[in-house]
FIBA-392783 format. One record per residue: x, y, z of N, C-alpha, C, CB in turn; chain; residue number from 1. Coordinates in steps of 0.02 Angstrom, whole numbers, plus 50000, padded with zeros to 5 digits. Glycine has a CB too. Example, Ala and Ser with C-alpha at 12.3 -4.5 7.8 and 13.67 -1.06 7.14 Angstrom:
BEGIN
<n.x=50660	n.y=49716	n.z=50390	ca.x=50615	ca.y=49775	ca.z=50390	c.x=50660	c.y=49835	c.z=50390	cb.x=50565	cb.y=49776	cb.z=50452	chain=A	n=1>
<n.x=50642	n.y=49888	n.z=50354	ca.x=50684	ca.y=49947	ca.z=50357	c.x=50645	c.y=50002	c.z=50394	cb.x=50704	cb.y=49970	cb.z=50286	chain=A	n=2>
END
This chain:
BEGIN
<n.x=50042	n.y=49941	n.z=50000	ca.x=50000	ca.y=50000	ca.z=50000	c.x=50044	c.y=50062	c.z=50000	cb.x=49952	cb.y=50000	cb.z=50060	chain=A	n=1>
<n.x=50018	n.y=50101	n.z=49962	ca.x=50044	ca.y=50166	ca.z=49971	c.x=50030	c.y=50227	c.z=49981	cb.x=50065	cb.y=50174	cb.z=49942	chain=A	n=2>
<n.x=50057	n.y=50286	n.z=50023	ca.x=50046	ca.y=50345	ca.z=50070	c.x=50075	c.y=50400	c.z=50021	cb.x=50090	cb.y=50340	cb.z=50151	chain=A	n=3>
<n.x=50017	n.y=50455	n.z=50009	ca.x=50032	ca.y=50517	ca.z=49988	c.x=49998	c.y=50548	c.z=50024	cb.x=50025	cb.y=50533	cb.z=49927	chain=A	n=4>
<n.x=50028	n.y=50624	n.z=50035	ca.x=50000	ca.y=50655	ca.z=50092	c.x=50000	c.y=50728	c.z=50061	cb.x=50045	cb.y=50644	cb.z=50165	chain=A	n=5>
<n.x=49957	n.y=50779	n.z=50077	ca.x=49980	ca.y=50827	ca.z=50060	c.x=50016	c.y=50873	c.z=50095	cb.x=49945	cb.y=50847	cb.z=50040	chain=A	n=6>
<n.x=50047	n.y=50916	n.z=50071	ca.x=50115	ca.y=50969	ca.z=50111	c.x=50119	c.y=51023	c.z=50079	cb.x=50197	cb.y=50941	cb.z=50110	chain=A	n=7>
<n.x=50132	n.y=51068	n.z=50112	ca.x=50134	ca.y=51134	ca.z=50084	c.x=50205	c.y=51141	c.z=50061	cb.x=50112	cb.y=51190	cb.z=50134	chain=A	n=8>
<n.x=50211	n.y=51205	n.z=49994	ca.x=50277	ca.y=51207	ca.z=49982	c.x=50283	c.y=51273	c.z=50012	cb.x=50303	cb.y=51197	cb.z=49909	chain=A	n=9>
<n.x=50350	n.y=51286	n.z=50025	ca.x=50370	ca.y=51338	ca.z=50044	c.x=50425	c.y=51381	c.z=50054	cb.x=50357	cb.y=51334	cb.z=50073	chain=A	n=10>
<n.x=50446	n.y=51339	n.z=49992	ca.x=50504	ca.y=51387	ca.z=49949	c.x=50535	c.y=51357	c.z=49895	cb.x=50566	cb.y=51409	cb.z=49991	chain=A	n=11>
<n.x=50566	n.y=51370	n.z=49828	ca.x=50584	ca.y=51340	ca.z=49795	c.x=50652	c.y=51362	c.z=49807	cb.x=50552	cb.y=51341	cb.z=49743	chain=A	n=12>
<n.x=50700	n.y=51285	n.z=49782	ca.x=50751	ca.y=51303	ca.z=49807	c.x=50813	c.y=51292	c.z=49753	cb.x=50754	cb.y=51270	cb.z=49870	chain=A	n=13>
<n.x=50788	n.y=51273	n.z=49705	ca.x=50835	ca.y=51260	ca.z=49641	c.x=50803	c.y=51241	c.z=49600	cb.x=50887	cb.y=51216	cb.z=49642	chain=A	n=14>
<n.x=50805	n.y=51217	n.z=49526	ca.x=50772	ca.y=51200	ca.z=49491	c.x=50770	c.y=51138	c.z=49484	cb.x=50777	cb.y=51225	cb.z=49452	chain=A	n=15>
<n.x=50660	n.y=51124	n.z=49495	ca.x=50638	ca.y=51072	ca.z=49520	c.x=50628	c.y=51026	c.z=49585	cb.x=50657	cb.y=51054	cb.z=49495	chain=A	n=16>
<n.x=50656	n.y=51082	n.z=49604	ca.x=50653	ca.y=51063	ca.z=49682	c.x=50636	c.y=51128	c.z=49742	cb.x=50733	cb.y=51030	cb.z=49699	chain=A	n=17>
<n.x=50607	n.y=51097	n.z=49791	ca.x=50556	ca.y=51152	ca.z=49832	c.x=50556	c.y=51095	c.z=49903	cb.x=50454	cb.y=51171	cb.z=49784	chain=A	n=18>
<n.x=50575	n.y=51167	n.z=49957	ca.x=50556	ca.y=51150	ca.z=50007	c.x=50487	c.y=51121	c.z=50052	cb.x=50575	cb.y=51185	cb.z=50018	chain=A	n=19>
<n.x=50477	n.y=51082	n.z=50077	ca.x=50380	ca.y=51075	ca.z=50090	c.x=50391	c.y=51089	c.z=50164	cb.x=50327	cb.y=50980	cb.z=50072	chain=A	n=20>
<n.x=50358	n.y=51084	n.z=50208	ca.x=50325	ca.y=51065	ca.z=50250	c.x=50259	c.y=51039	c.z=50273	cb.x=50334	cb.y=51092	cb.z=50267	chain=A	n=21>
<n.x=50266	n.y=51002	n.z=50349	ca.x=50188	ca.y=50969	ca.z=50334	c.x=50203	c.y=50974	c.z=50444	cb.x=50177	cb.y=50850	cb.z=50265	chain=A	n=22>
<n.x=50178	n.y=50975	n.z=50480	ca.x=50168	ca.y=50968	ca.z=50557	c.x=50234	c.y=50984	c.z=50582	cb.x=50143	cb.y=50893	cb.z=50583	chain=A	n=23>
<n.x=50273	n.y=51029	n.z=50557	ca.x=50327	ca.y=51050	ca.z=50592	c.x=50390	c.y=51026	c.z=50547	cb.x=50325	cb.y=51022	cb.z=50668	chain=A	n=24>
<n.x=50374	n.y=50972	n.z=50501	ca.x=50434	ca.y=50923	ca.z=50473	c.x=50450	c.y=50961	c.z=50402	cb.x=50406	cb.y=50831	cb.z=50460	chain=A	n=25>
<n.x=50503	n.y=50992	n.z=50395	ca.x=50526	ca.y=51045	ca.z=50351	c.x=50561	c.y=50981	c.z=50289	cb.x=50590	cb.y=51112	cb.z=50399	chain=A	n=26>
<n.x=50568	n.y=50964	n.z=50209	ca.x=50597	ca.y=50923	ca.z=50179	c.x=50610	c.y=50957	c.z=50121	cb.x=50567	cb.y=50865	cb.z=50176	chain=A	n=27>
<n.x=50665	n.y=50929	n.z=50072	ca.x=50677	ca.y=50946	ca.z=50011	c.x=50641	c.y=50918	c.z=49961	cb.x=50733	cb.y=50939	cb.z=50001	chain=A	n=28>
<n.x=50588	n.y=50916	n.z=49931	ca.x=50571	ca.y=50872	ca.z=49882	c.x=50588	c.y=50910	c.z=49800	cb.x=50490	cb.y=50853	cb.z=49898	chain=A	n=29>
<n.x=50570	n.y=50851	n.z=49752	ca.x=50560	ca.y=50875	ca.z=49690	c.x=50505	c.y=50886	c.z=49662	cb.x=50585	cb.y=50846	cb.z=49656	chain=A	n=30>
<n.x=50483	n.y=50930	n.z=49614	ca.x=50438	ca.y=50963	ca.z=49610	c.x=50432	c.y=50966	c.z=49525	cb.x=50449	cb.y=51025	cb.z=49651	chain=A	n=31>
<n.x=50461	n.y=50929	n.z=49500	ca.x=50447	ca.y=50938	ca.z=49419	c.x=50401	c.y=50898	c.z=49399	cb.x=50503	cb.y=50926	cb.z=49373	chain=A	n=32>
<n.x=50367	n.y=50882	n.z=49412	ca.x=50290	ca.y=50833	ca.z=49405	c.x=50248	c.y=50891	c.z=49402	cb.x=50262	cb.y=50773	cb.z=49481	chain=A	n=33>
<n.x=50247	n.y=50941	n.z=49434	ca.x=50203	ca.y=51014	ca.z=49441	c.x=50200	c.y=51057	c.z=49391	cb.x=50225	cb.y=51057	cb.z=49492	chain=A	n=34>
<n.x=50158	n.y=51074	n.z=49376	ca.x=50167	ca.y=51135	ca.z=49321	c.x=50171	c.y=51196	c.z=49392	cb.x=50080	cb.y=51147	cb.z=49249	chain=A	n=35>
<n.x=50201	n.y=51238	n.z=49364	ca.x=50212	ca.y=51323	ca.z=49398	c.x=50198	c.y=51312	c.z=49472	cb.x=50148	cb.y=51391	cb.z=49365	chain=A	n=36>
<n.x=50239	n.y=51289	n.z=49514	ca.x=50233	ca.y=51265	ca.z=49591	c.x=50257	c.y=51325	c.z=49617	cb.x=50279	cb.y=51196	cb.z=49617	chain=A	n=37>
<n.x=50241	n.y=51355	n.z=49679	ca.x=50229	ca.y=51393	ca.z=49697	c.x=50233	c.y=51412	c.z=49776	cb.x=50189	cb.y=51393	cb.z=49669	chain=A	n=38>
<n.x=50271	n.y=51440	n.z=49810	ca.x=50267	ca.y=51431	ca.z=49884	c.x=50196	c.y=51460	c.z=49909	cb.x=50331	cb.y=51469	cb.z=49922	chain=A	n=39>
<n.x=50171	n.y=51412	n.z=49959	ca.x=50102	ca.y=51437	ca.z=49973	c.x=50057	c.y=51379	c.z=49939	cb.x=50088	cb.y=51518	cb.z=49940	chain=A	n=40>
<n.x=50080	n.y=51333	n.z=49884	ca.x=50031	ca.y=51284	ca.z=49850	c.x=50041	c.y=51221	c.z=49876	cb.x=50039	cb.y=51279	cb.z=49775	chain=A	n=41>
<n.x=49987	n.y=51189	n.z=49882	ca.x=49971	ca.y=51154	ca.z=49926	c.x=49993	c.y=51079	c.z=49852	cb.x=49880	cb.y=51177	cb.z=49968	chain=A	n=42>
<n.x=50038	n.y=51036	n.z=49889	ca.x=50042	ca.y=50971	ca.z=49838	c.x=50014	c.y=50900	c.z=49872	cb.x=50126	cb.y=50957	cb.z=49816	chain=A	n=43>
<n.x=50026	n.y=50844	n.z=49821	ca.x=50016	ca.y=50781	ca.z=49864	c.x=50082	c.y=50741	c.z=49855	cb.x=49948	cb.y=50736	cb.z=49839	chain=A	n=44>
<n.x=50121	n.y=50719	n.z=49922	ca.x=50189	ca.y=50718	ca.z=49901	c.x=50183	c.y=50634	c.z=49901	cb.x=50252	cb.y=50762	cb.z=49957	chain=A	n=45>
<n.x=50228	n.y=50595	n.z=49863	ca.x=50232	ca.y=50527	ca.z=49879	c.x=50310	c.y=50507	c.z=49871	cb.x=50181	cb.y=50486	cb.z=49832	chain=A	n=46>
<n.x=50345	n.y=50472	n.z=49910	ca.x=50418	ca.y=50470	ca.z=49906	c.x=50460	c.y=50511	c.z=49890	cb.x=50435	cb.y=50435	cb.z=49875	chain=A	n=47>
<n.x=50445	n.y=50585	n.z=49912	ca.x=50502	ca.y=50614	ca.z=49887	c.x=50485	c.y=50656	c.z=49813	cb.x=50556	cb.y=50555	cb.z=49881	chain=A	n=48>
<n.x=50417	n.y=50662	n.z=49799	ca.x=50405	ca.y=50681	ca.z=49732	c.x=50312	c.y=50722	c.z=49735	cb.x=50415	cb.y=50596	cb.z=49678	chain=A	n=49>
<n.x=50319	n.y=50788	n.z=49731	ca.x=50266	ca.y=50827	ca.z=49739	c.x=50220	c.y=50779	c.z=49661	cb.x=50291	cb.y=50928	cb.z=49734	chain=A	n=50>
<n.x=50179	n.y=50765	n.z=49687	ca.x=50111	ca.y=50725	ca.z=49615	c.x=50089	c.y=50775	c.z=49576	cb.x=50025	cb.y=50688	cb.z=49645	chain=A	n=51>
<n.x=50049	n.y=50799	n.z=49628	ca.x=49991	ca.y=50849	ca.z=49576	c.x=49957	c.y=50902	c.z=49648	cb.x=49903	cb.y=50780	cb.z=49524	chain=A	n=52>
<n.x=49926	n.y=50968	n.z=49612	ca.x=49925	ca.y=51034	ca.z=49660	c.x=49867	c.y=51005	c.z=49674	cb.x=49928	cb.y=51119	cb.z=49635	chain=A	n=53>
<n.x=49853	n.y=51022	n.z=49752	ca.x=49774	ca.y=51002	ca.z=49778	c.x=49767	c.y=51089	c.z=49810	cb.x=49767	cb.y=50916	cb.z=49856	chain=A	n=54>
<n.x=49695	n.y=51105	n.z=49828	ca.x=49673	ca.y=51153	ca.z=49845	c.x=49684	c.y=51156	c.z=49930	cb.x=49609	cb.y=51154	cb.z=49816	chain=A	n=55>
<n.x=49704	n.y=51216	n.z=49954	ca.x=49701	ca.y=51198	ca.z=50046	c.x=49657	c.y=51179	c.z=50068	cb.x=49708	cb.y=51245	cb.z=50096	chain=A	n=56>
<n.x=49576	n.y=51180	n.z=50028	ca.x=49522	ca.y=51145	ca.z=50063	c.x=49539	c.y=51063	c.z=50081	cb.x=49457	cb.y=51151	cb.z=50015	chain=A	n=57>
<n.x=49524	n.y=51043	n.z=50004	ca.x=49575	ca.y=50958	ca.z=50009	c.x=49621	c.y=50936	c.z=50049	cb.x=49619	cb.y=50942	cb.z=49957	chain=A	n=58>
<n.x=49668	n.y=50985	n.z=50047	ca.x=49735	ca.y=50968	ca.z=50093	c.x=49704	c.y=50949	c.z=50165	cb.x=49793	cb.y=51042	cb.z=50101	chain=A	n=59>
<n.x=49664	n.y=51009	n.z=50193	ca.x=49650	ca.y=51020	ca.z=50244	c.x=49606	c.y=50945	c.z=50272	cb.x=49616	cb.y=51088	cb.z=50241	chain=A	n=60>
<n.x=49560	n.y=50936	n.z=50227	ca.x=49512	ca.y=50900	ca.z=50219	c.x=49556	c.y=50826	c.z=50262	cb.x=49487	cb.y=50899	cb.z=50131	chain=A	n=61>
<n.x=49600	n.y=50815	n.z=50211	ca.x=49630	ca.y=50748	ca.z=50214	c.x=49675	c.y=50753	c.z=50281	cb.x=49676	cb.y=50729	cb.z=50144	chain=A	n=62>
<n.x=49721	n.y=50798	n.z=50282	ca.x=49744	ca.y=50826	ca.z=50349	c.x=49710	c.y=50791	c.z=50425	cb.x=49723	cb.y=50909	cb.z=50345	chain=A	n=63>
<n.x=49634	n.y=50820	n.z=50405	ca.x=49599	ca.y=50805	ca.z=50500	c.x=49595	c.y=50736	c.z=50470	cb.x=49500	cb.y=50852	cb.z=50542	chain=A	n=64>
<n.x=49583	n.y=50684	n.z=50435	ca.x=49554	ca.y=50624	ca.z=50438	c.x=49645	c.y=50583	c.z=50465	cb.x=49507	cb.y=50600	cb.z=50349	chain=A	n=65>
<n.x=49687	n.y=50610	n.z=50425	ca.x=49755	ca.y=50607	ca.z=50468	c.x=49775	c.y=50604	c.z=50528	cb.x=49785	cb.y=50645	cb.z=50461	chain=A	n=66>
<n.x=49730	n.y=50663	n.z=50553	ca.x=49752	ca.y=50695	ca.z=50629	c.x=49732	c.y=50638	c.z=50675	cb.x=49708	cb.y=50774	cb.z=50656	chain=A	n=67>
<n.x=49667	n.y=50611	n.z=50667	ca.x=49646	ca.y=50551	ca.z=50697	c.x=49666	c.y=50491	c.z=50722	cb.x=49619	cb.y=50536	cb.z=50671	chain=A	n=68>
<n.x=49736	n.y=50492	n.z=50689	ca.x=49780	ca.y=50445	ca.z=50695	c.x=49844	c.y=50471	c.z=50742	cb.x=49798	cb.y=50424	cb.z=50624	chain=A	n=69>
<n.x=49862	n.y=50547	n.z=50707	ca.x=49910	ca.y=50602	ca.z=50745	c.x=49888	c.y=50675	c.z=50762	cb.x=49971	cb.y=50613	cb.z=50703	chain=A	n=70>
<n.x=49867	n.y=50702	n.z=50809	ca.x=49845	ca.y=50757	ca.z=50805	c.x=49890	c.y=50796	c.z=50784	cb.x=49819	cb.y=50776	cb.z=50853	chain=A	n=71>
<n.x=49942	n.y=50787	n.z=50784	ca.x=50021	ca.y=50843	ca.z=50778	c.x=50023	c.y=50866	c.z=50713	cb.x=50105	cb.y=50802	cb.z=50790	chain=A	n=72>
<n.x=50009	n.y=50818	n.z=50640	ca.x=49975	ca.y=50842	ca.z=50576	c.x=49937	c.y=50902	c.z=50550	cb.x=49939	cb.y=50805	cb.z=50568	chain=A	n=73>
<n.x=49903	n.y=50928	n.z=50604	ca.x=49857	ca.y=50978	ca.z=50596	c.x=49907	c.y=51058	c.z=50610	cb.x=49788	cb.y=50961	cb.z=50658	chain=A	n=74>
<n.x=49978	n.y=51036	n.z=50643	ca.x=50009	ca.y=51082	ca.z=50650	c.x=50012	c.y=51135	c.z=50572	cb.x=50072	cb.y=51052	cb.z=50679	chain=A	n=75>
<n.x=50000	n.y=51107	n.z=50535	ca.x=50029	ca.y=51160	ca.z=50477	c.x=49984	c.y=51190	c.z=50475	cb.x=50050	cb.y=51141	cb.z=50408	chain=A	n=76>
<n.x=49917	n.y=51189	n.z=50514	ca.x=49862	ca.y=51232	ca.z=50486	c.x=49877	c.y=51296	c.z=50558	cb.x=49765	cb.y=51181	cb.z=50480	chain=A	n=77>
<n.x=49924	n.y=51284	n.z=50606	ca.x=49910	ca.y=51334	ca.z=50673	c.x=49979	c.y=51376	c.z=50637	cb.x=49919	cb.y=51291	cb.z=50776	chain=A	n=78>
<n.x=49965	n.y=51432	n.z=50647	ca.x=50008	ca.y=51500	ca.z=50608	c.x=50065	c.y=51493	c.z=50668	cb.x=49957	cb.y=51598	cb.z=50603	chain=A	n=79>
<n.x=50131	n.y=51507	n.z=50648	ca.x=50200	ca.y=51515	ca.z=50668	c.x=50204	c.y=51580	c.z=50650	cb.x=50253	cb.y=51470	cb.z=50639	chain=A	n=80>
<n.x=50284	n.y=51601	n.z=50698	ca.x=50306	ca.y=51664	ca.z=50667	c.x=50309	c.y=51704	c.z=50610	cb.x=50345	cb.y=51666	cb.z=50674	chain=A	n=81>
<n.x=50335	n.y=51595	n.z=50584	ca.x=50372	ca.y=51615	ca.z=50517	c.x=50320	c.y=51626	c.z=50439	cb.x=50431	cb.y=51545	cb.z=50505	chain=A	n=82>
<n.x=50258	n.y=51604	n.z=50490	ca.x=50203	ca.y=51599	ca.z=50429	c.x=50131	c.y=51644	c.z=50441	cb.x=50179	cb.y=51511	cb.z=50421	chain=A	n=83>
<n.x=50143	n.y=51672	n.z=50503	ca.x=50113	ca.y=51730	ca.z=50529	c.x=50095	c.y=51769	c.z=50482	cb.x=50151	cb.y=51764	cb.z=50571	chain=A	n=84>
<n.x=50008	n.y=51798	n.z=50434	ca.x=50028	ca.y=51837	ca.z=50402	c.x=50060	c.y=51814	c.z=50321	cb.x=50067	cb.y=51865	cb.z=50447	chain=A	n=85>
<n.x=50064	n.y=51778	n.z=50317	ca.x=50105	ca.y=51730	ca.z=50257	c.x=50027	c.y=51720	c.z=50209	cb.x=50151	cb.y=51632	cb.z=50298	chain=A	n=86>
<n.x=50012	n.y=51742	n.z=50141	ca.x=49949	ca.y=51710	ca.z=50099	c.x=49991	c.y=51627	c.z=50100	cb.x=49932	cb.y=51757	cb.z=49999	chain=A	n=87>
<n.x=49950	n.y=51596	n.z=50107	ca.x=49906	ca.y=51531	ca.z=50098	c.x=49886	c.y=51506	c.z=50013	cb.x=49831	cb.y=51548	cb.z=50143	chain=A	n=88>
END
């Protein structure tokens, strides 16, 4: 079986590749599967490889059915310093 999750990106950091985060857990993934990726766009990541852009509703959506298992998941939706203020 296999786990894709969605994660926010939140920075690109070379070409084809973009930082994500998802509950605090900051990663490098690749991102050339994406058309025009974007910090702030919400992906569905699977091994190391952003799939395809989902909407923050979706994200969110899938997120709490997640949380159920980990509440700590839901962290990306509670605002930080660093995202304080930050469009979404």
């Amino acid at each position: 079986m296999c786990l894709a999750i969605p994660v926010r990106i939140v920075a690109l950091t070379g070409p084809g590749m973009a930082r994500v985060s998802l509950g605090g857990i900051v990663k490098e993934v690749s991102v050339v599967l994406i058309d025009d990726p974007q910090p702030g766009d919400y992906v569905v990541l699977h091994v190391g490889f952003a799939l395809a852009k989902i909407d923050e509703a979706e994200a969110k959506r899938t997120l709490e059915l997640l949380a159920e298992l980990d509440p700590r998941i839901m962290a990306e939706f509670a605002p930080t310093d660093a995202t304080a203020g930050a469009p979404s």
